[in-house]
N, CA and C atoms as an extended XYZ file, in Angstrom:
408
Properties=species:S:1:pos:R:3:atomname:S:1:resname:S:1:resid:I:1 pbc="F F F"
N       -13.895      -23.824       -0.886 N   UNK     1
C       -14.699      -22.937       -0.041 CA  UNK     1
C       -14.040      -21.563        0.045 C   UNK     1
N       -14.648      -20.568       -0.600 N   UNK     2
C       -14.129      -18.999       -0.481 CA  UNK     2
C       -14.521      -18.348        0.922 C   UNK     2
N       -13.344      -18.109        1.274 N   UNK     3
C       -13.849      -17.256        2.647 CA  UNK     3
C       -13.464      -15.952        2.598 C   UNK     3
N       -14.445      -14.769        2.862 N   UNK     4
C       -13.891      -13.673        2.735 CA  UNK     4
C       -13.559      -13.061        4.326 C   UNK     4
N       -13.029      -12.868        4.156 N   UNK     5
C       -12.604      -11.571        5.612 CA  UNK     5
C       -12.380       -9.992        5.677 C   UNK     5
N       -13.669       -9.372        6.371 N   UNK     6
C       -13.495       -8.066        6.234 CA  UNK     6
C       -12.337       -7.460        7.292 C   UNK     6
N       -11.319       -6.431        7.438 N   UNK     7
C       -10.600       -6.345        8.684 CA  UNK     7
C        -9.624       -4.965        8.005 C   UNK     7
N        -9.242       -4.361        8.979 N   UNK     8
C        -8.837       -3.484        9.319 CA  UNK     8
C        -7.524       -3.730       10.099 C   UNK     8
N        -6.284       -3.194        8.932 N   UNK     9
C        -5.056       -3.632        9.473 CA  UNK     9
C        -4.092       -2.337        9.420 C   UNK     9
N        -3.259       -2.528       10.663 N   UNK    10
C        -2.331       -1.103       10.560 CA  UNK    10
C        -0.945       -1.773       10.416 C   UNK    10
N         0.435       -0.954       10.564 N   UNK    11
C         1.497       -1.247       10.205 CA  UNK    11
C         1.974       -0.107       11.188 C   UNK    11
N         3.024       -0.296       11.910 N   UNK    12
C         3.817        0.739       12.754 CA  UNK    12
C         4.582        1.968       11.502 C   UNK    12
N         5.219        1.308       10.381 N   UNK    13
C         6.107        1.960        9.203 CA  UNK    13
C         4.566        3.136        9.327 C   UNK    13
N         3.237        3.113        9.094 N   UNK    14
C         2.627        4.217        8.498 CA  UNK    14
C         1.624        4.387        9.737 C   UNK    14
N         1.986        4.514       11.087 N   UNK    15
C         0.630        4.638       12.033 CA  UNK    15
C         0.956        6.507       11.878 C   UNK    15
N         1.674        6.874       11.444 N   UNK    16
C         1.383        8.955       11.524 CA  UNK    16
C         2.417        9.372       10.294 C   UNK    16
N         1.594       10.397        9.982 N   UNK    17
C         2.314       11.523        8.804 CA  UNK    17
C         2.604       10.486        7.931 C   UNK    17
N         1.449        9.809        7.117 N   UNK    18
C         2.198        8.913        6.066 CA  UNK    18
C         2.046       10.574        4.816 C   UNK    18
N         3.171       10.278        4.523 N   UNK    19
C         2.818       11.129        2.887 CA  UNK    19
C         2.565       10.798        1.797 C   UNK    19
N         0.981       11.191        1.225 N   UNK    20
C         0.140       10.354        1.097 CA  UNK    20
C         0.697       10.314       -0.869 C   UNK    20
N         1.831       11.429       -1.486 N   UNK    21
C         2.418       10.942       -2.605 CA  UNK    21
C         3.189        9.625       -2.540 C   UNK    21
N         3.681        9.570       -1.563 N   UNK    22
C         4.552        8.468       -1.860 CA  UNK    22
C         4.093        7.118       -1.157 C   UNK    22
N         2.872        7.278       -0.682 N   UNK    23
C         2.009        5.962       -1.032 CA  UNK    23
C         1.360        5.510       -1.764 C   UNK    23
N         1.436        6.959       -3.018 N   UNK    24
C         0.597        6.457       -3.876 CA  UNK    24
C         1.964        6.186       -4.992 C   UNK    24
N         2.865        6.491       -5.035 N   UNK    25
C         3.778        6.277       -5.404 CA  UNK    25
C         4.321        4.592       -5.268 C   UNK    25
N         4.153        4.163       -3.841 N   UNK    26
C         4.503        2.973       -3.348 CA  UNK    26
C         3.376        1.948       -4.374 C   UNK    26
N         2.303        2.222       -3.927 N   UNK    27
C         1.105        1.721       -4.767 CA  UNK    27
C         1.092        1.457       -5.744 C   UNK    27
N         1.347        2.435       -6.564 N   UNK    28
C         1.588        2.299       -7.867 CA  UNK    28
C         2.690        1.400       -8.771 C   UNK    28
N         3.300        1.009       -7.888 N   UNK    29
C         4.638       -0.272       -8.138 CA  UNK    29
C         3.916       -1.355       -8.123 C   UNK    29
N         2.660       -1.771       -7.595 N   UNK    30
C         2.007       -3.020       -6.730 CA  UNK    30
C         0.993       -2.770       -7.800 C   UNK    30
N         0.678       -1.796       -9.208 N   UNK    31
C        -0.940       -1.771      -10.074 CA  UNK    31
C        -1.973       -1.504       -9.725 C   UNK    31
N        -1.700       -0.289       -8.361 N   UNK    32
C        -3.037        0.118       -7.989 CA  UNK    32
C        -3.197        1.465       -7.759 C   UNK    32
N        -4.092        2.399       -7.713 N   UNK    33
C        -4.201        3.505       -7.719 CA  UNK    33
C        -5.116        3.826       -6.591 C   UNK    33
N        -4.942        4.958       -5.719 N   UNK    34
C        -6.178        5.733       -5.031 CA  UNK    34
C        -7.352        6.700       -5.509 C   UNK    34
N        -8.384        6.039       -4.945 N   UNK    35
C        -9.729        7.036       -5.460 CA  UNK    35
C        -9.619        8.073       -4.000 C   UNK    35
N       -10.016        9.148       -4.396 N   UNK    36
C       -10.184        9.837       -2.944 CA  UNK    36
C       -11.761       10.241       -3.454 C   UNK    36
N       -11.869       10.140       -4.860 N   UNK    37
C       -13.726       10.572       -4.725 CA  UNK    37
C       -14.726        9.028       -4.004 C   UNK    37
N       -13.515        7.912       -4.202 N   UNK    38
C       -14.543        7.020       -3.415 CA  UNK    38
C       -14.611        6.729       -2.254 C   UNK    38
N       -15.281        7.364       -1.286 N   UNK    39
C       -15.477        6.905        0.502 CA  UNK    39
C       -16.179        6.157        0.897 C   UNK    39
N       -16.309        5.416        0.469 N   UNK    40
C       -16.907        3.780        0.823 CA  UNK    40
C       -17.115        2.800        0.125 C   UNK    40
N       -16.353        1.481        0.625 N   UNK    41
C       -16.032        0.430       -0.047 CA  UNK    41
C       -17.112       -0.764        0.676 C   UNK    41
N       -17.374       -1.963       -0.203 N   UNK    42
C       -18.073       -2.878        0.014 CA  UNK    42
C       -18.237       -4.026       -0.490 C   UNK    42
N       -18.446       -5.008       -0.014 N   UNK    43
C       -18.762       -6.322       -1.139 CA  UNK    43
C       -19.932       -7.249        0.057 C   UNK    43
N       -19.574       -8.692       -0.307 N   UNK    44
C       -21.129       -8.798        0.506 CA  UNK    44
C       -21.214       -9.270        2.036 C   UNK    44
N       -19.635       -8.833        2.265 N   UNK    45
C       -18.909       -9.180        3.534 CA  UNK    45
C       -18.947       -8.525        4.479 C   UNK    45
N       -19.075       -6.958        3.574 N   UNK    46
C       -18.799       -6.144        4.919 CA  UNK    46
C       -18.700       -4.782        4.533 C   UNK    46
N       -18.386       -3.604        4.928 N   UNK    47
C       -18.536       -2.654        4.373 CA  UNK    47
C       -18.619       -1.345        5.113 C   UNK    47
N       -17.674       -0.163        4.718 N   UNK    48
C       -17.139        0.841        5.316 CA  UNK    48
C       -16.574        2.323        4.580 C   UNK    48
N       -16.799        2.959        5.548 N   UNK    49
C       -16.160        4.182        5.102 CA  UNK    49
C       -14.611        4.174        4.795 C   UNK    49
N       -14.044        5.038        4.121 N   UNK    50
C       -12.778        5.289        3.762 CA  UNK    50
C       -12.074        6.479        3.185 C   UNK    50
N       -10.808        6.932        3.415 N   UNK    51
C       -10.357        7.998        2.852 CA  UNK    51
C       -10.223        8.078        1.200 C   UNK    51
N        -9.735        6.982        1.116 N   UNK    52
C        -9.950        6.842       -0.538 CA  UNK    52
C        -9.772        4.998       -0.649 C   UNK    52
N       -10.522        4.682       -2.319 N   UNK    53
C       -10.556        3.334       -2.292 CA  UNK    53
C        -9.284        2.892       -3.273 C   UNK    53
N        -8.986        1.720       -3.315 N   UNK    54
C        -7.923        1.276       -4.065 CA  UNK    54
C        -8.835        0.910       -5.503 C   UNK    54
N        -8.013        1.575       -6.216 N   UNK    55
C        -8.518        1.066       -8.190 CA  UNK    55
C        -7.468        0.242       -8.807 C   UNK    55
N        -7.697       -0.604       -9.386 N   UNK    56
C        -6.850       -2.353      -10.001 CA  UNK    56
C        -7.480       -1.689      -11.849 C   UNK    56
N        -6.531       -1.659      -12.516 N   UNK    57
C        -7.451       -1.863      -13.499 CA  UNK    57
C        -8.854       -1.525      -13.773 C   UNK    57
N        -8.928       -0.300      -13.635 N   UNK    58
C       -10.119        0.849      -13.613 CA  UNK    58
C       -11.210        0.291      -13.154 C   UNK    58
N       -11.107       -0.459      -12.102 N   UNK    59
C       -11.790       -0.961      -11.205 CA  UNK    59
C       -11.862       -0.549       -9.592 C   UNK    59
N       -13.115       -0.161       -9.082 N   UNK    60
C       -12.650        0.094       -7.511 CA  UNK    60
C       -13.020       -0.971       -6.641 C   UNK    60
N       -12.430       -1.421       -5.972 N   UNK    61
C       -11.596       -2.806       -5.504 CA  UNK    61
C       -12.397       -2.760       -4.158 C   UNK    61
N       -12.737       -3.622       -3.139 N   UNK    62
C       -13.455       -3.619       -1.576 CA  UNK    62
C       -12.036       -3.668       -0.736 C   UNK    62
N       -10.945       -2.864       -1.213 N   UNK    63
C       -10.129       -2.261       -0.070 CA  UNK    63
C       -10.296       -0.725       -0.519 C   UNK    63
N        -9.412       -0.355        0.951 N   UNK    64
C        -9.366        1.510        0.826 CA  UNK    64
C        -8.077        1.716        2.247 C   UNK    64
N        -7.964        2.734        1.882 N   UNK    65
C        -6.726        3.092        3.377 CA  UNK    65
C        -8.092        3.843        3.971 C   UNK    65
N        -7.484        4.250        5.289 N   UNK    66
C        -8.377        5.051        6.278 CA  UNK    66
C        -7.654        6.482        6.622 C   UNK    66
N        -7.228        6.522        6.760 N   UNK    67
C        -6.563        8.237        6.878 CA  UNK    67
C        -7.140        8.518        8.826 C   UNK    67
N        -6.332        8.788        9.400 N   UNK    68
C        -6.622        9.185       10.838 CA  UNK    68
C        -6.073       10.800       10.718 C   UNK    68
N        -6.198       11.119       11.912 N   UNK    69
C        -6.183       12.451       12.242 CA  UNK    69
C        -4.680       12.687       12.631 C   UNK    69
N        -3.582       11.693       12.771 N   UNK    70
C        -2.267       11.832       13.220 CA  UNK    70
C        -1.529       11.809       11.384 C   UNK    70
N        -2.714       11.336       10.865 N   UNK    71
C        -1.909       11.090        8.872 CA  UNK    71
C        -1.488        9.484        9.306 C   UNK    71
N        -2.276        8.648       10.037 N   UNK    72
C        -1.852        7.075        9.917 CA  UNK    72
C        -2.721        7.052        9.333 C   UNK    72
N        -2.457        5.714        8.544 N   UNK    73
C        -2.743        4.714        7.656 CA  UNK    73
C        -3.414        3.468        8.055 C   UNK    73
N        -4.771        3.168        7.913 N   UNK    74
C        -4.985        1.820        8.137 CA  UNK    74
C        -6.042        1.170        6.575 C   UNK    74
N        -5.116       -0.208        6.275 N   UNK    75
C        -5.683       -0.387        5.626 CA  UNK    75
C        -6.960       -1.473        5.757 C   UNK    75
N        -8.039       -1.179        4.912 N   UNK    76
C        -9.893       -1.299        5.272 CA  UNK    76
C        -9.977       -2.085        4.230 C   UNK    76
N       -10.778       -3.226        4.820 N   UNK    77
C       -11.811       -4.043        3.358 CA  UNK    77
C       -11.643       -5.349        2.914 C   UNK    77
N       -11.576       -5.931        1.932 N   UNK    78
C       -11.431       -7.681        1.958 CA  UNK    78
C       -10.267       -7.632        0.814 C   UNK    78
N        -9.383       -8.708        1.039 N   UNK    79
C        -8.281       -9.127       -0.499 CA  UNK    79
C        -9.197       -9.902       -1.374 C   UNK    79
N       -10.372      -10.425       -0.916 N   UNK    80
C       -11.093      -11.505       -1.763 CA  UNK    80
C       -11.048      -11.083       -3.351 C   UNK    80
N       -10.918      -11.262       -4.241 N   UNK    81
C       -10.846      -11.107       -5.354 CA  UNK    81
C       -10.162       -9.893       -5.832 C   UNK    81
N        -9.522       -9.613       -5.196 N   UNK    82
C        -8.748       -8.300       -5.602 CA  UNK    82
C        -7.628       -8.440       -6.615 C   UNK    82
N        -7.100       -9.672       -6.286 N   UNK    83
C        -5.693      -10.415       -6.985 CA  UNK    83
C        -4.321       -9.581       -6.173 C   UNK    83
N        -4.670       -9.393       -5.317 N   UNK    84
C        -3.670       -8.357       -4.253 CA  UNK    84
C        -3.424       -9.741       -3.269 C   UNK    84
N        -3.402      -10.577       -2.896 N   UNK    85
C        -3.489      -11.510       -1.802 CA  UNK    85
C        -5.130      -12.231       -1.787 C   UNK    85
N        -4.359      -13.407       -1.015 N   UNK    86
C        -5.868      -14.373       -0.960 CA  UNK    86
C        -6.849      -13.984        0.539 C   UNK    86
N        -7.132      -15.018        0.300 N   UNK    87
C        -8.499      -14.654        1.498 CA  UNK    87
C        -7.726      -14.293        2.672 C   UNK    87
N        -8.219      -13.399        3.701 N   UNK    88
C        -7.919      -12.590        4.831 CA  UNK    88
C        -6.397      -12.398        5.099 C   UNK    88
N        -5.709      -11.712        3.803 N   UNK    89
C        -4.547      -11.774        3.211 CA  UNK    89
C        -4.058      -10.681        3.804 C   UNK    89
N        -4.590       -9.589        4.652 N   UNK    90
C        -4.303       -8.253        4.602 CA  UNK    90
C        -3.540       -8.012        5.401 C   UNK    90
N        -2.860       -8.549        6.375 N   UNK    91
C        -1.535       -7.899        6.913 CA  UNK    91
C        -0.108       -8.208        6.254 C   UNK    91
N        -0.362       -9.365        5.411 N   UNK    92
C         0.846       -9.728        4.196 CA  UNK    92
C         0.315       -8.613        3.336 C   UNK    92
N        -0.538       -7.683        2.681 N   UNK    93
C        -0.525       -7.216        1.772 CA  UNK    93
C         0.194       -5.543        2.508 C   UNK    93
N        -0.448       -5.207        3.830 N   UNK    94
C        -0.084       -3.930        4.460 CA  UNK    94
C         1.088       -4.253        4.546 C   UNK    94
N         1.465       -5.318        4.925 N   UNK    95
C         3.423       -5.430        5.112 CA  UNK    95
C         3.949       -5.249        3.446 C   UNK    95
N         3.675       -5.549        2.655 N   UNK    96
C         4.008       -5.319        1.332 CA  UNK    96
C         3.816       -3.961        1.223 C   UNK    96
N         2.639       -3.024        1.196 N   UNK    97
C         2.384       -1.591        0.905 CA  UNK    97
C         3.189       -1.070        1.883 C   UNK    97
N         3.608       -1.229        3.183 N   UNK    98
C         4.722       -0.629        3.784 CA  UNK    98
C         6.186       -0.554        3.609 C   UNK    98
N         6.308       -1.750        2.765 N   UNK    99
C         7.696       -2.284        2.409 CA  UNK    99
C         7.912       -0.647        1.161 C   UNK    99
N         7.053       -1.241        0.623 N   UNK   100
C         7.100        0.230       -0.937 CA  UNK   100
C         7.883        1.190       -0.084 C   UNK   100
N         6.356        0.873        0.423 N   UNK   101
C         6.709        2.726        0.794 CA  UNK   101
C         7.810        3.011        0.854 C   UNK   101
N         8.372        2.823        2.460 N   UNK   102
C         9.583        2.755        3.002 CA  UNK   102
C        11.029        3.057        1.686 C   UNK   102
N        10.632        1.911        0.574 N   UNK   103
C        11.445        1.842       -0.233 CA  UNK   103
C        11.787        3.299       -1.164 C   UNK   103
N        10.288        3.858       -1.002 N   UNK   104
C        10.105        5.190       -1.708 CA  UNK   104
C        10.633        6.152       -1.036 C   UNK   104
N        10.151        6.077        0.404 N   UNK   105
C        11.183        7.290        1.096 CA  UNK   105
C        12.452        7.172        0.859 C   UNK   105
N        13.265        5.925        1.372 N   UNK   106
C        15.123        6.253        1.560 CA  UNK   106
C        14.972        6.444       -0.357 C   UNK   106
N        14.374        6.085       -1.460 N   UNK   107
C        14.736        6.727       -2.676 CA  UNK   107
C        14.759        7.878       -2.822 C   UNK   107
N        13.486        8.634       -1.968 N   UNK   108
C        13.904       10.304       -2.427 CA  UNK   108
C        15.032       10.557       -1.635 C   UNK   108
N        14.592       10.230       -0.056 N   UNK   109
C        16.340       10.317        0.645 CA  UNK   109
C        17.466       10.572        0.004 C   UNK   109
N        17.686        9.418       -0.696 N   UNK   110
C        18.870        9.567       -1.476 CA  UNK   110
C        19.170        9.924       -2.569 C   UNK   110
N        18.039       10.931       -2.962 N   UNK   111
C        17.990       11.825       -4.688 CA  UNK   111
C        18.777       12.717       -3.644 C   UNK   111
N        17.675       12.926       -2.884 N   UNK   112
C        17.937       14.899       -1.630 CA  UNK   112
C        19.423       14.115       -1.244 C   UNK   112
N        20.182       13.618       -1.266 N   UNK   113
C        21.302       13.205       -0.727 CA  UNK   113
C        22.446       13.722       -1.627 C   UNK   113
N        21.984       13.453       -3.176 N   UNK   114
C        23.293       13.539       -4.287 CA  UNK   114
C        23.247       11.685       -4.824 C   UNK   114
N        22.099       11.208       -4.504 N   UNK   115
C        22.813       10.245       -5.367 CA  UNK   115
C        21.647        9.788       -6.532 C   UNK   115
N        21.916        8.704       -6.817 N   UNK   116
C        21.232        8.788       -8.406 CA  UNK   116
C        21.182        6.817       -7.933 C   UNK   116
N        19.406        6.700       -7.793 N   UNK   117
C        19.094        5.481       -7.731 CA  UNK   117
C        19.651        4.636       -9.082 C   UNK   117
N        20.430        3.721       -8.901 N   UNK   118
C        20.731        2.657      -10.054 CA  UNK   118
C        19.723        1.845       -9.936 C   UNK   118
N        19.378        1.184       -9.406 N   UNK   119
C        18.533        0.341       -9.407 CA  UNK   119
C        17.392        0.006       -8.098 C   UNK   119
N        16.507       -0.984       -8.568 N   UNK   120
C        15.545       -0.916       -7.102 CA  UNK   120
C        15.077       -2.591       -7.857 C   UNK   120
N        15.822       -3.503       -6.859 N   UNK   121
C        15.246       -5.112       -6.921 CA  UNK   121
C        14.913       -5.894       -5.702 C   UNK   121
N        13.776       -6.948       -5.975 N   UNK   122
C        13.245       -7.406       -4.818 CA  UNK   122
C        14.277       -9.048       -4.654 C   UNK   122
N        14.872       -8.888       -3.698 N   UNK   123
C        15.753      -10.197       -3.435 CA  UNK   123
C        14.372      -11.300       -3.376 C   UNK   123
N        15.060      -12.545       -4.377 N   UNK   124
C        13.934      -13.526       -4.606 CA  UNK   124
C        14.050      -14.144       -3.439 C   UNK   124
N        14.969      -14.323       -2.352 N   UNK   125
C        14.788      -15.587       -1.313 CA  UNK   125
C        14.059      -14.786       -0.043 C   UNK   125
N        14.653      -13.155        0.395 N   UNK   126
C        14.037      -12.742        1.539 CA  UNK   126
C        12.842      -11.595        0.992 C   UNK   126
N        12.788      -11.742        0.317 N   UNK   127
C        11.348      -10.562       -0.572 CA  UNK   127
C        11.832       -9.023       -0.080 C   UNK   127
N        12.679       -8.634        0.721 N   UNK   128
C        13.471       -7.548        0.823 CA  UNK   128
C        13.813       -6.779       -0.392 C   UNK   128
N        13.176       -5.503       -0.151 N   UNK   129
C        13.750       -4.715       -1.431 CA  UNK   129
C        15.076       -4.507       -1.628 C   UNK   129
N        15.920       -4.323       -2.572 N   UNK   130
C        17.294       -3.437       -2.720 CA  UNK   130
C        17.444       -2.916       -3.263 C   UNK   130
N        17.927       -1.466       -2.998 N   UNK   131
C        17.972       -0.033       -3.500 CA  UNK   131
C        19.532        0.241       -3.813 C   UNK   131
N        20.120        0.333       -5.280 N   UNK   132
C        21.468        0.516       -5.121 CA  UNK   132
C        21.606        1.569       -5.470 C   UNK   132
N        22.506        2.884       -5.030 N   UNK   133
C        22.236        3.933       -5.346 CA  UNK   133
C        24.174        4.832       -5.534 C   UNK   133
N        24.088        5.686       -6.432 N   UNK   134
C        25.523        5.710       -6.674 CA  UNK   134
C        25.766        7.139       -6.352 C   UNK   134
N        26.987        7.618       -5.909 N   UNK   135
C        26.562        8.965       -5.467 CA  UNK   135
C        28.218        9.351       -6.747 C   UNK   135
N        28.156       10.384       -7.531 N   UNK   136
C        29.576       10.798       -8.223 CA  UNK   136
C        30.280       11.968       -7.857 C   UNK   136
């Protein structure tokens, strides 16, 4: 039995001033891209406006972020077939797109710092990113 769930999920990491390169930056680690020409997403669940929609494989997908007036982030729409998470998957997937992120900021952090990212791996037991970074 497929159940879809339409819903609207936020994350504290992006409720203001997300910067919206390095979510697409974050994104783009995860195989997905932002449409900003598409403002409204849908499938037969449910269906909404949006700042831009998420594209999988030159596909535009029934998620999208929302863009508020502070620059938060909420993400809009169903995981149902997305291959992003299963049915009403979306605060494991916003905790994942926040994780990026996050991961993307302390990386430029630490370019603007002097150091030179060595590496960026996801620990297999706590799904925690790790950023090793070397400064000379």
């Amino acid at each position: 039995e497929k159940m879809s769930v339409w819903k609207s999920v936020k994350n504290n990491t992006m409720e203001k001033a997300v910067d919206m390169e390095m979510l697409e930056a974050a994104l783009s680690t995860m195989g997905v891209s932002l449409d900003y020409t598409v403002n409204s997403i849908s499938n037969n669940w449910g269906h909404q406006t949006c700042t831009a929609a998420f594209v999988k494989d030159g596909k535009v997908l029934s998620l999208g972020v929302q863009q508020d007036e502070n620059g938060g982030i909420t993400l809009v729409g169903d995981t149902w077939g997305t291959g992003l998470g299963g049915d009403g998957k979306q605060d494991a997937l916003m905790n994942r797109i926040a994780q990026n992120y996050n991961s993307e900021l302390y990386q430029d952090r630490l370019t603007d710092m002097g150091f030179d990212i060595d590496s960026v791996e996801v620990d297999e037991k706590t799904g925690e990113i790790v950023i090793t970074a070397i400064q000379f």
